[in-house]
Kinemage of the C-alpha trace (Angstrom):
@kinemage 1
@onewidth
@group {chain A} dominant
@subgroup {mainchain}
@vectorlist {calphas} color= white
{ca unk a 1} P -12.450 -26.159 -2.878
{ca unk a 2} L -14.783 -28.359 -4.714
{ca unk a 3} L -14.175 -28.464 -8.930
{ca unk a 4} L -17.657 -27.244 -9.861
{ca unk a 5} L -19.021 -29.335 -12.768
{ca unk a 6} L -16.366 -32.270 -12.933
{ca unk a 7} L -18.873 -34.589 -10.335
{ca unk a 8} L -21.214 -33.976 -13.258
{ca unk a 9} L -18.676 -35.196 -16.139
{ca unk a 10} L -17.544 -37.721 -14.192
{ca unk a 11} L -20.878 -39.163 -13.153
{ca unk a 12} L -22.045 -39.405 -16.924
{ca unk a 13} L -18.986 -41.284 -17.837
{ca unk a 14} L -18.992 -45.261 -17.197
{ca unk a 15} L -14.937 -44.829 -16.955
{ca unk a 16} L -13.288 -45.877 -13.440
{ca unk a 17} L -10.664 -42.836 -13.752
{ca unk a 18} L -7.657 -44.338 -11.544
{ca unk a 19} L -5.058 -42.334 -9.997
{ca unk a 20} L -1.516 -42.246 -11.796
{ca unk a 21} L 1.459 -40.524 -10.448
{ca unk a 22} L 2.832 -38.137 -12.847
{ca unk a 23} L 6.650 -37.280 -12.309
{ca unk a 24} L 5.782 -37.469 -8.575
{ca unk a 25} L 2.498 -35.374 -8.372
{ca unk a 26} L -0.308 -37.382 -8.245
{ca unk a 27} L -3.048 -37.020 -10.538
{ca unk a 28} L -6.676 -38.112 -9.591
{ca unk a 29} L -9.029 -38.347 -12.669
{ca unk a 30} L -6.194 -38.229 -14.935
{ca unk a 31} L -8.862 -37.798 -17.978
{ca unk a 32} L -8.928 -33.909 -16.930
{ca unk a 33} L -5.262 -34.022 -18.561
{ca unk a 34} L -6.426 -30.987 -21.186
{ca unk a 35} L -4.899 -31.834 -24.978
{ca unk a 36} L -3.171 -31.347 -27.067
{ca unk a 37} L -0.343 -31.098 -23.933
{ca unk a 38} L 2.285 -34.146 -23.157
{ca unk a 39} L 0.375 -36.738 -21.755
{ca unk a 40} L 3.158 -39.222 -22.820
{ca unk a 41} L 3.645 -40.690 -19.837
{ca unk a 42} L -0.348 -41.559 -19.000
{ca unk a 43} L -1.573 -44.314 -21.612
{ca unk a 44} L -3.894 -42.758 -23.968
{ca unk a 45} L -6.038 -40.668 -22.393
{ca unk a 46} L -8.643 -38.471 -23.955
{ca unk a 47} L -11.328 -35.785 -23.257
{ca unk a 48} L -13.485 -33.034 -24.314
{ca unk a 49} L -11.987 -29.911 -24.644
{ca unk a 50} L -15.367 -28.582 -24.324
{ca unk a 51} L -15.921 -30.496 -20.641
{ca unk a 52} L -12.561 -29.203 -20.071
{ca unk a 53} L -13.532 -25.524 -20.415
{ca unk a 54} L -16.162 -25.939 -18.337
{ca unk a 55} L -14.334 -27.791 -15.025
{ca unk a 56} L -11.721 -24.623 -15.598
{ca unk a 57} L -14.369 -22.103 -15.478
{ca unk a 58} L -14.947 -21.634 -11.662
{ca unk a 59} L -12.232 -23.102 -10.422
{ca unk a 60} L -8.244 -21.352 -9.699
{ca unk a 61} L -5.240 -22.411 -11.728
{ca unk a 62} L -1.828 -22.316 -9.771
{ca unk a 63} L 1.458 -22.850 -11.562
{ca unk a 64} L 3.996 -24.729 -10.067
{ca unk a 65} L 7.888 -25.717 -11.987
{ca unk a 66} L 5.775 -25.333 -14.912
{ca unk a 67} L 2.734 -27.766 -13.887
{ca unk a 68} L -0.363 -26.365 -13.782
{ca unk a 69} L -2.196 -27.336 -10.422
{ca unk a 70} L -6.332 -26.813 -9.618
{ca unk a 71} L -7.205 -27.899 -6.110
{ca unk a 72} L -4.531 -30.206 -5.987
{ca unk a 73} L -6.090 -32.850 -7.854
{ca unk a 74} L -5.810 -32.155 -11.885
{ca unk a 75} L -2.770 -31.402 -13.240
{ca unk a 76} L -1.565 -29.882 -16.828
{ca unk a 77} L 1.859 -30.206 -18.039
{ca unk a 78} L 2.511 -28.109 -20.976
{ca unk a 79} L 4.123 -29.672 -24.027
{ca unk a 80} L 7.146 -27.947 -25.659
{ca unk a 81} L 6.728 -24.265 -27.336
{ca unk a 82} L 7.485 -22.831 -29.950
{ca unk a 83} L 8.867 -19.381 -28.496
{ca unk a 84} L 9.260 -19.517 -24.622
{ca unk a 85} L 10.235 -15.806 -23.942
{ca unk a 86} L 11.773 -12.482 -26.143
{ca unk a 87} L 14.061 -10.734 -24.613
{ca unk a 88} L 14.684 -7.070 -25.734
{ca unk a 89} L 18.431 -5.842 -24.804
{ca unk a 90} L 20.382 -2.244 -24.747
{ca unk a 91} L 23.564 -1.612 -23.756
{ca unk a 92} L 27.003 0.201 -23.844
{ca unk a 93} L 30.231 -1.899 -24.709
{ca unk a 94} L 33.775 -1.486 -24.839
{ca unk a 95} L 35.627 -2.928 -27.367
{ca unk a 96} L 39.583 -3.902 -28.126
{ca unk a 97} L 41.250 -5.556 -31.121
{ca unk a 98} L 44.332 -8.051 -31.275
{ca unk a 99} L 46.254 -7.453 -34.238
{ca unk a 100} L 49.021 -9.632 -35.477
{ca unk a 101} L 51.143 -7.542 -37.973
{ca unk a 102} L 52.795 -8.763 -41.229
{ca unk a 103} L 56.246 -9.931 -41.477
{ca unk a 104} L 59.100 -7.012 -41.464
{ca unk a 105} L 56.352 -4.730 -40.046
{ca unk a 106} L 56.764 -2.751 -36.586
{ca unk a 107} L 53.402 -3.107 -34.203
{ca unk a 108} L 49.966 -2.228 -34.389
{ca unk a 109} L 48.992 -0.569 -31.169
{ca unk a 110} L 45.498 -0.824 -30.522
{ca unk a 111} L 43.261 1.089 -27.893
{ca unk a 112} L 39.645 0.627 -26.217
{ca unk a 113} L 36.629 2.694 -27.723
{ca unk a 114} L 33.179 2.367 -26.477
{ca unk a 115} L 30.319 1.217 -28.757
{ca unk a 116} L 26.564 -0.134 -28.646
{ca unk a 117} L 24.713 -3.111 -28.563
{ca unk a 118} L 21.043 -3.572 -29.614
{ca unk a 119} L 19.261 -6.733 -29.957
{ca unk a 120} L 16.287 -8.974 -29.908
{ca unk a 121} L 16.608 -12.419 -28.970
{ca unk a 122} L 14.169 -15.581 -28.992
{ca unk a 123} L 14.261 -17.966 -26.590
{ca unk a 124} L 12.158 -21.902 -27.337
{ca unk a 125} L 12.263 -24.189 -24.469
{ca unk a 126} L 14.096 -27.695 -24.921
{ca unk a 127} L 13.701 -28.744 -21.214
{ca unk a 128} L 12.703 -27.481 -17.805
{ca unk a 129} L 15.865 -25.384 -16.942
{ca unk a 130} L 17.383 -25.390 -20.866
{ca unk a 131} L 16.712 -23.133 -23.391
{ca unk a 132} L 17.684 -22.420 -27.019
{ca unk a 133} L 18.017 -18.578 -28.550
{ca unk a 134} L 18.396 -17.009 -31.217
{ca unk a 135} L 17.961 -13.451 -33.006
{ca unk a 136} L 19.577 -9.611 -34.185
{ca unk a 137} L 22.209 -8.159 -31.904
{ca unk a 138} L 23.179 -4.756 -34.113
{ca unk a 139} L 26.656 -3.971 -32.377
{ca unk a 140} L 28.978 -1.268 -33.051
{ca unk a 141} L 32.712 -2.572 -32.214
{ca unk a 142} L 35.028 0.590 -31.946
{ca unk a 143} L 38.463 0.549 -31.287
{ca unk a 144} L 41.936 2.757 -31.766
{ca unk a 145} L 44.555 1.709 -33.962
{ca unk a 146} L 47.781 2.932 -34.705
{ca unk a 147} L 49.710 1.598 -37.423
{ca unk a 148} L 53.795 1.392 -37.415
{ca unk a 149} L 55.520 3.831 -38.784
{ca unk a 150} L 56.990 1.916 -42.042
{ca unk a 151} L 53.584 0.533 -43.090
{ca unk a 152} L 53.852 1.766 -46.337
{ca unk a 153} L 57.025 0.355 -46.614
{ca unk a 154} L 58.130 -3.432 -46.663
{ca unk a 155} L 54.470 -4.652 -47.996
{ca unk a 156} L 54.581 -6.229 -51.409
{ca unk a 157} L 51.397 -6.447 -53.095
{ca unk a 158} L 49.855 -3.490 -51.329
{ca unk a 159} L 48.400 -0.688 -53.588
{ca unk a 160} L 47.401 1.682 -51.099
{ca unk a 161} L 48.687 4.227 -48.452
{ca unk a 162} L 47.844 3.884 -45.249
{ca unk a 163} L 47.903 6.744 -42.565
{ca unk a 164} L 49.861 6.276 -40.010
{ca unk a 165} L 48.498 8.247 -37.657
{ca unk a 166} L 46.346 7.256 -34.705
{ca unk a 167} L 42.438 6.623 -36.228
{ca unk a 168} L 39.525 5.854 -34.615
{ca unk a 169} L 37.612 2.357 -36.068
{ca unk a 170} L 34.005 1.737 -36.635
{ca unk a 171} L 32.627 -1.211 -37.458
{ca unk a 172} L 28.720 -1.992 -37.685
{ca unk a 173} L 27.758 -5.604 -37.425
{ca unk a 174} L 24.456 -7.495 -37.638
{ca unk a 175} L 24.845 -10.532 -35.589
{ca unk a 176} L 22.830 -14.185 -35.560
{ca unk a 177} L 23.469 -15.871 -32.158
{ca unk a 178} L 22.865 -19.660 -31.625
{ca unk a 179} L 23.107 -19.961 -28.086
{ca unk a 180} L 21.884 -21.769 -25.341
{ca unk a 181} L 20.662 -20.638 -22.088
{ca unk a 182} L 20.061 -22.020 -19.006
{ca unk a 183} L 19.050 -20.952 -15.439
{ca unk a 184} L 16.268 -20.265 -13.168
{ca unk a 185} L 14.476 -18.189 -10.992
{ca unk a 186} L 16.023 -18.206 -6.907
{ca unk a 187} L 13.184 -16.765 -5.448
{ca unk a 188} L 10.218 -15.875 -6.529
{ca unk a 189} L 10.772 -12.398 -8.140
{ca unk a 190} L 14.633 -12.725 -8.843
{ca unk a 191} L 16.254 -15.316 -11.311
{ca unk a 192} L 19.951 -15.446 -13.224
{ca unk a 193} L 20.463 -17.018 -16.662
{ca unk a 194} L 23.646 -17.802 -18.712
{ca unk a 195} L 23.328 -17.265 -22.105
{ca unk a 196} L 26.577 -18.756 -24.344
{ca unk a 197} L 27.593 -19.615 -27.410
{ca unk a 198} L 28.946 -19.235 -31.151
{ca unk a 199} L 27.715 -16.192 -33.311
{ca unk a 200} L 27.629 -15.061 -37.107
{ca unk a 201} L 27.681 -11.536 -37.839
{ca unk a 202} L 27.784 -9.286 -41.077
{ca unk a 203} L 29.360 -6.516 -41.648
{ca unk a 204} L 26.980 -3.655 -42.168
{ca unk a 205} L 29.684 -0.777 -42.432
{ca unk a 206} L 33.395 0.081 -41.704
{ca unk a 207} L 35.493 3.126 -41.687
{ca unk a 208} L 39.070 1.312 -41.336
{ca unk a 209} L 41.605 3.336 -43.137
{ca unk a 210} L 44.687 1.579 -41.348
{ca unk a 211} L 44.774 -1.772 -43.488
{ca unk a 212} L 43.322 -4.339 -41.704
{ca unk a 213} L 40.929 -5.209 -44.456
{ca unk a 214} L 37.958 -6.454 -42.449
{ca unk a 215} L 36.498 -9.374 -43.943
{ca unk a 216} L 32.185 -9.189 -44.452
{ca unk a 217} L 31.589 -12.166 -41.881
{ca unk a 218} L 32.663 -12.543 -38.168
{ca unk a 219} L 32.244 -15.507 -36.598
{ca unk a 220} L 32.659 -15.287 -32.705
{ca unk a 221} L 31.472 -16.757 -29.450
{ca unk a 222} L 29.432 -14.736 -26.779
{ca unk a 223} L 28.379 -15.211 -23.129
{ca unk a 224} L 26.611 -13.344 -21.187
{ca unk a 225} L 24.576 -13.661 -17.182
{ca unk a 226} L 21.640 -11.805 -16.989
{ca unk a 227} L 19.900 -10.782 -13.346
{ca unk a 228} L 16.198 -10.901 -14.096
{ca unk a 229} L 13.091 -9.397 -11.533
{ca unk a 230} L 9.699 -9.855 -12.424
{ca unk a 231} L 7.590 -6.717 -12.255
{ca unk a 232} L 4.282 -8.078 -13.704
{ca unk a 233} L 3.488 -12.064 -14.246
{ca unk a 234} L 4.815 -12.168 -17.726
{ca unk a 235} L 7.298 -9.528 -17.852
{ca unk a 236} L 10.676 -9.140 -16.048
{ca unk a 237} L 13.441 -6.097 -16.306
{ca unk a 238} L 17.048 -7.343 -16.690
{ca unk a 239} L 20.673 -6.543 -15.918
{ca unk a 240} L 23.504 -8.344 -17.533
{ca unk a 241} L 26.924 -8.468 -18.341
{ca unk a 242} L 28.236 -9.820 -21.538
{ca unk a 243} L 31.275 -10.502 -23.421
{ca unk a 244} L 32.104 -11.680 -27.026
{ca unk a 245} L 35.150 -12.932 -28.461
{ca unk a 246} L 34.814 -11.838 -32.113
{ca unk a 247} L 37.494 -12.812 -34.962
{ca unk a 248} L 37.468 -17.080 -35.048
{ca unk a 249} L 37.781 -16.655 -38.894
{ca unk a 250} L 40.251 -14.154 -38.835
{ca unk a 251} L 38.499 -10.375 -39.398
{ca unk a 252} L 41.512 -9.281 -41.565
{ca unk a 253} L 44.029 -10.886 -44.226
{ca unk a 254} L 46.090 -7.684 -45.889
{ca unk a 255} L 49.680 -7.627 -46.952
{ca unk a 256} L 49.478 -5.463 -43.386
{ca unk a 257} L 48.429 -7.778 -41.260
{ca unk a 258} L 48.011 -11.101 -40.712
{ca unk a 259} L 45.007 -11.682 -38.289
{ca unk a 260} L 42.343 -9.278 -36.650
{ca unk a 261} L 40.282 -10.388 -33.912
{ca unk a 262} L 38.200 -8.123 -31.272
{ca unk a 263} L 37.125 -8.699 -27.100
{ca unk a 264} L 34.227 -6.594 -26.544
{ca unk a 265} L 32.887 -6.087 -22.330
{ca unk a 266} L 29.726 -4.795 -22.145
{ca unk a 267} L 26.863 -4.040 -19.230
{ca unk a 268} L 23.248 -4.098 -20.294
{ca unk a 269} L 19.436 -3.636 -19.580
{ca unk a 270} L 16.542 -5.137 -20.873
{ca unk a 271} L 13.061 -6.504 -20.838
{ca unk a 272} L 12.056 -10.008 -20.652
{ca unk a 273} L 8.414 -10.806 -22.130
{ca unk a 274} L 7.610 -14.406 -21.466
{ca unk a 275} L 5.031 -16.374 -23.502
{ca unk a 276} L 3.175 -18.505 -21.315
């Protein structure tokens, strides 16, 4: 395939383009570079947008590891974004707390409930295969508790009764991720990603009645691998697993208990838009 109306930029121009090899493609007429992308590596080189536009229109773009390719011969390498993809996640999770009780109290028993998980998240590209994200997660971490027996007994300082009896526990969180994610695609429909990392949430809403005196802020760590297809060029569906170790600063500090912290297992689905 010829590059209809290059020969004719070209041939205006007194310039002897040479040929530079850029991270081992080589790029003849290395001028065609289009700005503003990273062109660090060629030695100030500078065209036209407008003479630009015109080689592109008649000719097929193919992208390849993120290079742009036309016939072979001009190559674009996109600079760094802003926002790379958003990622739009759903999901079911199940959710247990570790309780450490206060001195001359019996046990806490705790039990699994399930809960939710609904987020956003914002990936920005740092490098190839390395990603940075960010975001709302709204989670719901439910669990069963069961307080000992004497808990109204033995607890200086505390002004309230507790019920004993077993209670279900709702908590509603807002969480911030700061993660980083890396992975890539194995063929070319099918990918896997690990997202990991530390967390802040805030504590929208709680229900406890047993003592544990949640505290408004959790800070955690989360990880999760993600199965991604690509249905359309832009847009993938996703399947994940994900788990998140809430609890680092200690959810609760009550003359019941002395720390709080919560595992939560959950299996999601998603959609991936990219931003290309």
């Amino acid at each position: 395939m010829e590059l209809s109306g290059l020969e004719n930029i070209y041939a205006e121009s007194s310039v002897d383009y040479p040929t530079i090899s850029y991270e081992d493609i080589t790029v003849k007429n290395p001028a065609s570079i289009l700005l503003p992308y990273d062109t660090t590596k060629i030695d100030k080189l500078k065209v036209e947008e407008d003479e630009i536009s015109k080689s592109l229109s008649s000719t097929e773009a193919i992208k390849k590891n993120n290079f742009i390719v036309v016939d072979n011969n001009v190559v674009f390498r996109p600079g760094p974004r802003v926002i790379d993809a958003i990622k739009i996640i759903r999901s079911g999770t199940s959710t247990s707390a570790n309780v450490t009780q206060a001195n001359n109290l019996g046990t806490y028993n705790t039990g699994s409930k399930i809960g939710y998980n609904v987020g956003a998240l914002i990936y920005t590209r740092l490098f190839d295969s390395f990603q940075f994200s960010t975001g709302l997660d709204f989670a719901g971490k439910n669990f069963e508790v069961t307080p000992p027996s004497n808990v109204n007994t033995g607890t200086p300082g505390a002004n309230t009764r507790i019920d004993s009896t077993t209670q279900k526990v709702a908590n509603n969180y807002m969480n911030i991720p700061l993660n980083f994610n890396f992975g890539g695609m194995v063929t070319d429909k099918l990918g896997f990603t690990f997202n990991g990392g530390p967390y802040l949430g805030i504590l929208l809403s709680t229900d406890d009645k047993s003592g544990m005196g949640y505290k408004n802020f959790d800070f955690g760590l989360v990880g999760s691998l993600t199965a991604n297809y690509k249905i359309a060029p832009l847009t993938s569906v996703l399947l994940g697993a994900k788990y998140e170790y809430g609890g680092l600063n200690n959810l609760g500090n009550t003359p019941y208990v002395d720390r709080v912290s919560t595992s939560s297992l959950g299996f999601f689905t998603g959609i991936r838009l990219a931003i290309d």
